[in-house]
ROLUMKE-718014 format. One record per residue (C-alpha): x, y, z. Coordinates in pm, whole numbers, padded with zeros to 5 digits, always signed. Each point is the difference from the previous one (the first is absolute). Layout:
N
XYZ ...
//
This chain:
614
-00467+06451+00708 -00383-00002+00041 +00025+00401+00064 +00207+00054-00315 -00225-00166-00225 -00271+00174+00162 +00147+00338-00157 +00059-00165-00315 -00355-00100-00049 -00101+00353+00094 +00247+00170-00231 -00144-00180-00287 -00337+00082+00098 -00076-00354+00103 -00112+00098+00330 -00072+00262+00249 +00192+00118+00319 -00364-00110+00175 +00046-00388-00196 +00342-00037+00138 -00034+00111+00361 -00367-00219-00011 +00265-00296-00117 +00270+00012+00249 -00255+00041+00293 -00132-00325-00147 +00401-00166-00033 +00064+00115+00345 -00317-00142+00138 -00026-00334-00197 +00354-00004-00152 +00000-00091-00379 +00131+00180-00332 -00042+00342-00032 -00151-00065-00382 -00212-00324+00152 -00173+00216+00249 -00042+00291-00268 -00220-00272-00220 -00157-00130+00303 -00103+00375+00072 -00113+00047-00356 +00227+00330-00077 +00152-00233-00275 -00078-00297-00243 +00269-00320+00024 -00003+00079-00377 +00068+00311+00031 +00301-00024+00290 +00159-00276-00209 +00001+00228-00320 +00144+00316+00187 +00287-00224+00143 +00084-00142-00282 +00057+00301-00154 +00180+00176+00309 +00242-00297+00079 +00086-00091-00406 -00147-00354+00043 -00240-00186-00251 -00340-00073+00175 -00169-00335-00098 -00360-00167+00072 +00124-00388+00206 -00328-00125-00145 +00110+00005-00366 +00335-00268+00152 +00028-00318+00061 +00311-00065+00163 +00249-00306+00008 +00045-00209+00316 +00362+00034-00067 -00027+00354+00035 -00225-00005+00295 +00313-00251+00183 +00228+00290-00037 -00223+00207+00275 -00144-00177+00281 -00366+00088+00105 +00093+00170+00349 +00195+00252-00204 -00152+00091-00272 -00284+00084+00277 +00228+00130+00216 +00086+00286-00241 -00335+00020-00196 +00197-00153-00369 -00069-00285-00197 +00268-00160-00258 -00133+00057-00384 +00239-00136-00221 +00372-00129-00014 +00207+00089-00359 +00369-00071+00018 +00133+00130+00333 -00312+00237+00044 -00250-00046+00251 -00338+00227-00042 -00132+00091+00303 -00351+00111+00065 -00027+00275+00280 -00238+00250+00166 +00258+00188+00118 +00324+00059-00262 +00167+00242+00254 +00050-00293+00267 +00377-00049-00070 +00039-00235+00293 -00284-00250-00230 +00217+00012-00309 +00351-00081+00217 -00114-00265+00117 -00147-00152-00262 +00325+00045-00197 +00178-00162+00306 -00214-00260+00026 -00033-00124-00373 +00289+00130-00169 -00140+00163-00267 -00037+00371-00137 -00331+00094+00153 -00233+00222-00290 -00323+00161+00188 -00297+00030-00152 -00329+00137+00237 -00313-00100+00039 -00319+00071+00221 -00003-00128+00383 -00328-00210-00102 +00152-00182-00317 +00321-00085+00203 -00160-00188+00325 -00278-00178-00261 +00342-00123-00197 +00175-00127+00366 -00274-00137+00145 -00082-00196-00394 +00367-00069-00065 +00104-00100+00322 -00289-00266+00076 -00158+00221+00278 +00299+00108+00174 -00059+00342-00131 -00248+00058+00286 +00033+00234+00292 +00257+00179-00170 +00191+00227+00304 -00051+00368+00050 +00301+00276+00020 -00008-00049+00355 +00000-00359-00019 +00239-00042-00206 +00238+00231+00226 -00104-00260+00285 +00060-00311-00210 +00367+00174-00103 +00030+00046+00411 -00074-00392+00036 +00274-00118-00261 +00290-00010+00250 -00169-00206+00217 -00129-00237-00282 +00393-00016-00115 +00073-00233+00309 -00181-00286-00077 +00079+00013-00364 +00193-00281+00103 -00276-00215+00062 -00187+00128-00345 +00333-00154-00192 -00003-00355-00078 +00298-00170-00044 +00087-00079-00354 +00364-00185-00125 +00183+00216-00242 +00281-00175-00015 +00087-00130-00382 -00007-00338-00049 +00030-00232-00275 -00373-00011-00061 -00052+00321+00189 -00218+00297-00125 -00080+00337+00164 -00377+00036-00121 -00049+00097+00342 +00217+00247+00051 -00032+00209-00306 -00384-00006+00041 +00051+00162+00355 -00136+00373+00010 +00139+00263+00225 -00087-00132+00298 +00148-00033+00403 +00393+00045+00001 +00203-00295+00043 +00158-00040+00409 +00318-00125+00015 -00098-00293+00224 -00174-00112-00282 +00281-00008-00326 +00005-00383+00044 -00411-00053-00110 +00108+00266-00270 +00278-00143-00160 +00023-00343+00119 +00216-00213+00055 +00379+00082+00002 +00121-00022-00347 +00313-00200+00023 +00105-00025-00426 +00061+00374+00059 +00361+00111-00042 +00091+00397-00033 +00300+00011-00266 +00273+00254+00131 -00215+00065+00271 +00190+00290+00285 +00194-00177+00235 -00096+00232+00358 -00036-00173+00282 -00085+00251+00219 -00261+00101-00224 -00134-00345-00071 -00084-00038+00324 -00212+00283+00033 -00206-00145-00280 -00259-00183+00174 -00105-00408-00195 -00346+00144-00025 +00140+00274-00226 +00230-00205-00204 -00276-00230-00009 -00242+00249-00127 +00259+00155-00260 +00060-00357-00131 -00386-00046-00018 -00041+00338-00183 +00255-00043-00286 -00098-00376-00081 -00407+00078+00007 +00130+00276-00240 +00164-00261-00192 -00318-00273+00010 -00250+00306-00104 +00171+00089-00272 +00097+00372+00100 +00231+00218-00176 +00032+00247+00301 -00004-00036+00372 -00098+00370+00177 +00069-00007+00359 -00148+00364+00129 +00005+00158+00367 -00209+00222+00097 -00126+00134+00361 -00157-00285+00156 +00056-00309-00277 +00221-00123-00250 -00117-00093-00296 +00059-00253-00225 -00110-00022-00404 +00075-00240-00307 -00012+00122-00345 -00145-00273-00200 -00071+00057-00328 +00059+00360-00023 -00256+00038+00301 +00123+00059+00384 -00223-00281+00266 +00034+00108+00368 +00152-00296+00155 -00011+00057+00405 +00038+00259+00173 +00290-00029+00270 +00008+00197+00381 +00240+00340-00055 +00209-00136+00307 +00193-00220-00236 +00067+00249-00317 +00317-00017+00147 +00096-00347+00036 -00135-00057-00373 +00187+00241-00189 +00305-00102+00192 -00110-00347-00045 +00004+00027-00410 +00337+00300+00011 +00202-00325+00171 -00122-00212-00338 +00058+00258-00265 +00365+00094+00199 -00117+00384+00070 +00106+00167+00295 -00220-00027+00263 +00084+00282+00170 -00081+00254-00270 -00393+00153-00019 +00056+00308-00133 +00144-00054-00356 -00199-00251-00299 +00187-00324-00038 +00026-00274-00259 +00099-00390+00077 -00105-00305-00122 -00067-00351+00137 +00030-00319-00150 -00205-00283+00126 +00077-00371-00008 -00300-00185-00023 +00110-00386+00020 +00289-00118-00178 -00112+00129-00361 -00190+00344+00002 +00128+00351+00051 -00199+00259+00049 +00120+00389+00036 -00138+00274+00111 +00089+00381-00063 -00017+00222+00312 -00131+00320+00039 +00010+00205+00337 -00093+00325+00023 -00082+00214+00336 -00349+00147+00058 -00181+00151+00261 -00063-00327+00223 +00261-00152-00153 +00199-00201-00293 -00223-00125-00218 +00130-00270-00177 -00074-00133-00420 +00192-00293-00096 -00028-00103-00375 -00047-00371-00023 +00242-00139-00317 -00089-00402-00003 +00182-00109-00281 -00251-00310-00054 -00271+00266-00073 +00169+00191-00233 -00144-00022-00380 +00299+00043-00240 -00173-00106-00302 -00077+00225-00259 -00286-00216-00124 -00207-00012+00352 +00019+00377+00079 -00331+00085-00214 +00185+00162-00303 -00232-00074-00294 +00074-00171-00276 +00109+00286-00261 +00195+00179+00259 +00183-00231+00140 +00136-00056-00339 +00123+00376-00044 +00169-00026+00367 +00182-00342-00120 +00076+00189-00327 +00177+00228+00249 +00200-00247+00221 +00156-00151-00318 +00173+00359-00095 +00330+00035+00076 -00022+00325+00110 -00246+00314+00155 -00202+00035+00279 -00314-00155+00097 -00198+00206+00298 -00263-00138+00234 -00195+00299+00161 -00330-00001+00246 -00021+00102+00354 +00167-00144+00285 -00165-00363+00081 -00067-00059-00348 +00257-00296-00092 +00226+00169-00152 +00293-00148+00156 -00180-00379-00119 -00006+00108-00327 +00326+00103-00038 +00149-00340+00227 -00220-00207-00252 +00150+00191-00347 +00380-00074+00151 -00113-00376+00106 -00063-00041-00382 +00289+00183-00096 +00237-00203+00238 +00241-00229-00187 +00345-00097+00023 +00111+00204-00217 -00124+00323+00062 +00171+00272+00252 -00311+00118+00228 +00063+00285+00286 -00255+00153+00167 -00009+00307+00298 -00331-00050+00212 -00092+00180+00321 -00008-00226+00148 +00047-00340-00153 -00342-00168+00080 +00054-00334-00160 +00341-00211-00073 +00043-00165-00358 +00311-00248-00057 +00173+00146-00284 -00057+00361+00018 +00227+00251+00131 -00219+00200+00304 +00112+00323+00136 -00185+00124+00317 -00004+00437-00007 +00084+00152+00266 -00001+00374-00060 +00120+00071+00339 +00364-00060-00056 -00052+00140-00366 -00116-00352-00199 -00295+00144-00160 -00133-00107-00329 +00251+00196-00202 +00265-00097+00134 -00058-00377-00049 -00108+00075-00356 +00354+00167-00063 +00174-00333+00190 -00167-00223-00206 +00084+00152-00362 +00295-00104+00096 -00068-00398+00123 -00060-00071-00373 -00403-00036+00064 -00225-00110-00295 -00317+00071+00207 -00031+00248+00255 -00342+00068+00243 -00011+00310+00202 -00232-00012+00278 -00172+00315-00062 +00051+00304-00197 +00005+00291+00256 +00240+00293-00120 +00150+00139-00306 +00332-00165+00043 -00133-00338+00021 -00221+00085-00313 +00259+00100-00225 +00240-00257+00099 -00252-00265-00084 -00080+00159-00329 +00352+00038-00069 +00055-00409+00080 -00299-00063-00191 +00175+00151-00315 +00339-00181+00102 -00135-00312-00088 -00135-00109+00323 -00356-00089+00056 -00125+00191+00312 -00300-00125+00187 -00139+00311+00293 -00362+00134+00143 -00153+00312-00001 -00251+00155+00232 -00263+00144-00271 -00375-00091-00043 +00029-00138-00377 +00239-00115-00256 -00057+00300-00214 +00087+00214+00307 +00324-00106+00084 +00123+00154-00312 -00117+00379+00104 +00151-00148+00327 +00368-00036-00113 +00021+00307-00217 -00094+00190+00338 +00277-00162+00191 +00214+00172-00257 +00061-00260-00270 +00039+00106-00339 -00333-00108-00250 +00275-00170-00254 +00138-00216+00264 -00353-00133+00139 -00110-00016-00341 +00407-00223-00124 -00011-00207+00345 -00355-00089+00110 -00081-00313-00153 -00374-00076+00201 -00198+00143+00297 -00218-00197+00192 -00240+00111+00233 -00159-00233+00261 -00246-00049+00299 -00125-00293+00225 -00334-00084+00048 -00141-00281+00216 -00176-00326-00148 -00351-00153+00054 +00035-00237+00218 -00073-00322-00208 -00189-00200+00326 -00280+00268+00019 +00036+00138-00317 -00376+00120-00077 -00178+00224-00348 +00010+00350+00108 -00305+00223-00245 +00104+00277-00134 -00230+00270-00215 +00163+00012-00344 +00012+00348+00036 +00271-00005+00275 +00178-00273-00174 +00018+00237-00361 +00131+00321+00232 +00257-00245+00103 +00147-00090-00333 -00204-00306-00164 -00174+00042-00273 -00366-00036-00043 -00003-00320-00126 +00229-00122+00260 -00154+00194+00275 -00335-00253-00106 +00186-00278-00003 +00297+00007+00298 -00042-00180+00318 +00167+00172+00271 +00100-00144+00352 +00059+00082+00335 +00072-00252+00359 -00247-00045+00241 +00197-00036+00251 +00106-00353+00136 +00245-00154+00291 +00279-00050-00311 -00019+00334-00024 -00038+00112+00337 -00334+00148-00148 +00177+00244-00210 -00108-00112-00307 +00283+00028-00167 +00374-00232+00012 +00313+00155-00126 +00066+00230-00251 +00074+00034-00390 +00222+00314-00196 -00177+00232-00241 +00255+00070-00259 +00003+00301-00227 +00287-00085-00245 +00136+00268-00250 +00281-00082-00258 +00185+00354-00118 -00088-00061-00345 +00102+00277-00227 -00342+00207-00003 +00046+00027+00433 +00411+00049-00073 -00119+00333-00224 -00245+00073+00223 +00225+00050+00272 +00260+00175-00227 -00229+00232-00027 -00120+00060+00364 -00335-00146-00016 -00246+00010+00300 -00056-00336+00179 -00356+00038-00147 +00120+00008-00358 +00254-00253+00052 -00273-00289+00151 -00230+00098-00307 +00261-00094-00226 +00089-00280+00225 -00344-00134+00027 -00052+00031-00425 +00325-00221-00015 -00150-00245+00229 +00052+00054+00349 -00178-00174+00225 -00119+00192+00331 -00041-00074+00318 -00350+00038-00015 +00006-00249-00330 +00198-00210+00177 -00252+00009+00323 -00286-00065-00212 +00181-00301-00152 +00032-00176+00334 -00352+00101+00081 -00114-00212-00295 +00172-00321+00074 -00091+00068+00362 +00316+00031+00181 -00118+00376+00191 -00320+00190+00068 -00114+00295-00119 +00034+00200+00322 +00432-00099-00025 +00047+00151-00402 -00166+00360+00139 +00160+00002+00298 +00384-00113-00187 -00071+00225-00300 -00178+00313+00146 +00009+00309-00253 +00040-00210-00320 
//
């Protein structure tokens, strides 16, 4: 590596063959980086390095003086890394970590990190200097003696013999939920020693006895091979998930540990991570629950478990299995009934709106779509728009792959394209069940598109989502799947657009400044810009220092008035089409961002990172 940067630096003129062979005398003799020993020899400024490899490796080059960075960043990296590998942590936005590095060609640096934290790493470099002034300031002093090449490769060497009393690092901690249990501790827990098996019981507790697996597989020969500490530790798992608040568990082999993550809020939290000898036993473990077969690790598979938890709450989960290379990893979707938001009026739809999307509902027939990307709420939206439409006298069918939550009074079909039950197909079965309102899952081919336009004109009013990045979008989106402009322009009734952001949390809620300047490139105006108090969490046990506690929809809501209809007669761009939109009164999701930012419900740093290219 040293050697091939050598011949960079002297094929831009950098350096001379005499500088580089002067250099790696000194690495082999003292060890060190090849450009540290360069600047130490004086062929080369730090300056000067820094501004040749940012250049060479496409990577923005910054001065750590000019940043003061947030303890809550500085958590995400602990001290003997960012030393370790010469980096220091910048700046957090959305699921972006900045890292600071002297060297942005060390691959095996920006893996780990990733691993570690769980976010997208972005490298930025800076000089050698700048970097161990920032560890040794940021860290409180444990910056100092930062390791050597060589020492490093010894300290690497030393790890597997550290591993063995990782045990003895670990203090025992009761996950187990309770009725006034939390899991503070456990979500604040940074990758750290893997969990032994001998020690599941200080992990997850106690034995959870108000447990009981609906429809669990009946195998006894199986069962038996499924150790207590396992069932214990799958039990402990899926109820912490429940306590935290998590809309995904990810359960992830690889070589020499299993990991285990929480999405909470929209963000993934590394849980534990778990010795690779029992990969096995956990996947089968969870396969038994969600009736899979146990014996099959070659192919995806899809189950789903339903927990009893006491005599009153259900709680299911939707499996996921799919094979890797140390493995099945395993996702299960977390569908808690008693955490679902059905009302219209609590899903942060302002005022004006909201009043166009009721104005919608009340038609007797069309078709409302809900579009974002995957993870965005669509499927809330759309259970929340049939819980107000559900009455006694109305026919309502609805195809959903696959049917996350049950509602009494509602006629639920579960795809399965496998034995040829796609979309379509239940669209055509239930034109003829006499349906008033019919929801399609999602709108993913031609055939389901023009059969829901076609029951849209019938006299049925068809609810569906669409994968595009705006309302104005999904029109340009349809006519490409083949659908004639007339019958988007006869059967589309509104197009809503949405995204989830996470809110301030309201215990350490805390002013955030913010130069007017950044708040007018935003959106606000100049008078609000002066005016506006923004907000942002400071991080607090409610919040297991996140700063921020659940999460709130930004709705873009566009009624096909008769300007957009001709519009897309006509074959308008998307462009043209939000224009108009936007002169008619559209809200955007950046108006709609900047509206929660003003009654303090999200931070800046959410709206740019939900609404990034508006």
């Amino acid at each position: 590596m040293a050697a091939k940067l050598g011949q960079i630096l002297i094929a831009a003129g950098v350096i001379t063959e005499e500088h580089l062979k002067e250099a790696l005398a000194l690495q082999k003799k003292s060890s060190g980086r090849l450009g540290t020993n360069l600047v130490k020899l004086g062929h080369v400024t730090e300056d000067k390095l820094v501004t040749f490899l940012s250049k060479q490796y496409g990577v923005s080059a910054i001065n750590l003086a000019d940043y003061k960075i947030d303890t809550s960043v500085l958590k995400l990296v602990p001290a003997d890394m960012a030393k370790k590998y010469m980096m220091m942590p910048v700046a957090r936005v959305g699921a972006t970590l900045t890292v600071a590095m002297a060297d942005p060609s060390n691959v095996f640096a920006v893996d780990d990190i990733k691993f570690m934290t769980g976010y997208n790493v972005e490298i930025v470099i800076a000089t050698e200097s700048a970097l161990i002034n920032a560890i040794t300031t940021s860290y409180g002093g444990k910056g100092e003696g930062l390791v050597s090449a060589k020492q490093q490769q010894q300290t690497q060497q030393s790890q597997a013999s550290t591993a063995s009393t990782a045990a003895e690092i670990l203090q025992a901690k009761d996950y187990t939920v309770g009725e006034d249990g939390n899991i503070e501790d456990m979500l604040g827990m940074e990758e750290g020693p893997t969990v032994d098996v001998e020690e599941f019981d200080q992990v997850v507790g106690r034995a959870i006895g108000d447990v009981e697996v609906v429809e669990e597989k009946e195998d006894a020969e199986v069962i038996r091979e499924i150790a207590a500490p396992i069932i214990k530790l799958t039990n402990g798992i899926l109820l912490n998930a429940i306590n935290a608040g998590a809309s995904d568990i990810q359960i992830e082999p690889y070589e020499n540990s299993v990991r285990v993550r929480y999405r909470i809020d929209g963000e993934c939290r590394v849980i534990m991570n778990l010795p690779a000898k029992i990969k096995a036993a956990l996947t089968s473990r969870i396969k038994i629950m969600a009736r899979l077969d146990i014996s099959e690790r070659r192919l995806p598979q899809d189950g789903r478990i339903k927990l009893k938890l006491g005599k009153k709450k259900e709680v299911d989960f939707r499996v996921s299995t799919v094979p890797c290379l140390f493995g099945e990893r395993t996702n299960m979707r977390i569908l808690d009934k008693a955490n679902l938001q059905v009302d219209l009026t609590k899903l942060g739809i302002e005022e004006e709106p909201l009043k166009d999307l009721m104005a919608a509902l009340e038609k007797p027939n069309g078709m409302i779509l809900v579009t974002g990307p995957t993870g965005c709420g669509k499927t809330t939206t759309l259970y929340s728009a049939l819980n107000y439409l559900n009455k006694i006298d109305v026919n309502i069918s609805t195809a959903e792959d696959p049917v996350e939550y049950n509602f009494p009074g509602i006629n639920q079909v579960a795809v399965k394209e496998d034995i040829g039950l796609t979309f379509a197909a239940a669209l055509r079965s239930f034109l003829r069940q006499d349906p008033d309102i019919i929801m399609v899952g999602e709108i993913r081919d031609f055939e389901t598109a023009e059969i829901s336009v076609k029951a849209a004109l019938t006299g049925h009013l068809v609810l569906s989502t669409l994968h595009t990045n705006d309302a104005p979008g999904t029109i340009s989106r349809l006519l490409n799947m083949g659908i004639e402009p007339f019958l988007v322009a006869a059967s589309t009734i509104l197009i809503a657009s949405q995204r989830l952001v996470r809110k301030v949390c309201p215990q350490c809620k805390e002013e955030e400044k913010i130069p007017a300047p950044a708040l007018i490139k935003l959106g606000f105006s100049e008078e609000e810009a002066g005016s506006v108090k923004c907000f942002r969490g400071k991080g607090c046990p409610a919040c297991n220092n996140a700063g921020y506690r659940g999460r709130i929809g930004l709705y873009e809501l566009m009624p096909m008035k008769d300007e957009i209809k001709e519009l897309t007669l006509e074959g308008a761009s998307s462009d043209e089409i939000k224009k108009a939109a936007v002169r008619l009164g559209m809200r955007t999701l950046r108006i709609s961002g900047l509206a929660k930012i003003k009654n303090g419900t999200t931070s800046v740093e959410e709206i740019v990172r939900a609404t990034f290219g508006e």
